[in-house]
C-alpha positions in Angstrom: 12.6 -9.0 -13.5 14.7 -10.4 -10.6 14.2 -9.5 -7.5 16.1 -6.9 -5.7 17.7 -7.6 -2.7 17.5 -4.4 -1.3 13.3 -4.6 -1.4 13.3 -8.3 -0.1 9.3 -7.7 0.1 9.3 -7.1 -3.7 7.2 -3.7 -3.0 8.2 -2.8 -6.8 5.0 -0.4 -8.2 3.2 -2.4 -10.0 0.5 -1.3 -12.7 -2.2 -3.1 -10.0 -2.1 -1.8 -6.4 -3.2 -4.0 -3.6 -5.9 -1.8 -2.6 -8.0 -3.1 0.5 -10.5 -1.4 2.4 -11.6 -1.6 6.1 -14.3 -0.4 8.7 -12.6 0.0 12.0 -15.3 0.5 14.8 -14.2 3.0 17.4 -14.9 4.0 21.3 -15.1 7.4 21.9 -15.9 8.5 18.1 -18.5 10.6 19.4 -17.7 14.2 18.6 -16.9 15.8 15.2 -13.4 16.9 16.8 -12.2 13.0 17.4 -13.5 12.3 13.9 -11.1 14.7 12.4 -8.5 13.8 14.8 -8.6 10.1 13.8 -9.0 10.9 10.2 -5.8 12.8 10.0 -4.1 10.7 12.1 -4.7 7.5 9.6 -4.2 9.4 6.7 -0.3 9.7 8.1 0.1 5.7 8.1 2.3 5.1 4.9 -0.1 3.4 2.4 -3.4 5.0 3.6 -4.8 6.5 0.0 -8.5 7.4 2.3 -10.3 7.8 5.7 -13.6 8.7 6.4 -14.8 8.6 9.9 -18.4 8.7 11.3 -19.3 9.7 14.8 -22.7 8.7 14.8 -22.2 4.6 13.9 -18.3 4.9 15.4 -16.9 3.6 12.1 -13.8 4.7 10.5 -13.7 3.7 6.6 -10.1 3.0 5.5 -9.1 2.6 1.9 -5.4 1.5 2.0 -2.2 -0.3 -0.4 -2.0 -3.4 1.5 1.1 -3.5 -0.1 2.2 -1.0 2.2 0.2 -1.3 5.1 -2.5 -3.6 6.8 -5.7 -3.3 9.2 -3.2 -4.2 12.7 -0.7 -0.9 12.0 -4.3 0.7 11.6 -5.0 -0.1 14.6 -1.6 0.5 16.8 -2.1 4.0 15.3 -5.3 4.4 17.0 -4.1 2.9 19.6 -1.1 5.2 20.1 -3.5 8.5 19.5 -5.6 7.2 22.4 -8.0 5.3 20.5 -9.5 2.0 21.1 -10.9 -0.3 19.0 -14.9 -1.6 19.8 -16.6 -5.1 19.6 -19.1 -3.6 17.2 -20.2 -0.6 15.7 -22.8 1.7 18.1 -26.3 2.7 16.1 
């Protein structure tokens, strides 16, 4: 099938999605409230099929369609919820 130039990505669905997952570390994951907040704040980033945030290591779990989406709009929507990305992961 030709491409279409209205999709000049070619973002056609496809039988295999581009499915990619990342762990984000986080400052300021700390409470149960900011884990909930960040979850549902990923989950409205187009692509995003699964979040799962952890305040005790700081690590956000993100199953996305790279297809769709990839790990720096991840992180501009932390960013723009007040978020910020850290070095590494606290224990």
């Amino acid at each position: 099938m030709p491409l279409d130039p209205a999709d000049p990505h070619d973002l056609r669905p496809t039988e295999e999605a581009a499915i990619e997952t990342a762990h984000l570390a986080m400052d300021g994951l700390t409470q149960e409230d900011s884990v909930t907040h960040v979850v549902e704040m990923l989950k409205k980033v187009d692509g995003v099929h699964e979040v799962h945030g952890e305040n005790a290591s700081g690590v956000v779990t993100v199953t996305f369609d790279a297809r769709k989406t990839h790990v720096p709009a991840l992180h501009d929507a932390l960013l723009r919820g007040g978020y910020n990305p850290a070095r590494t992961a606290s224990n």
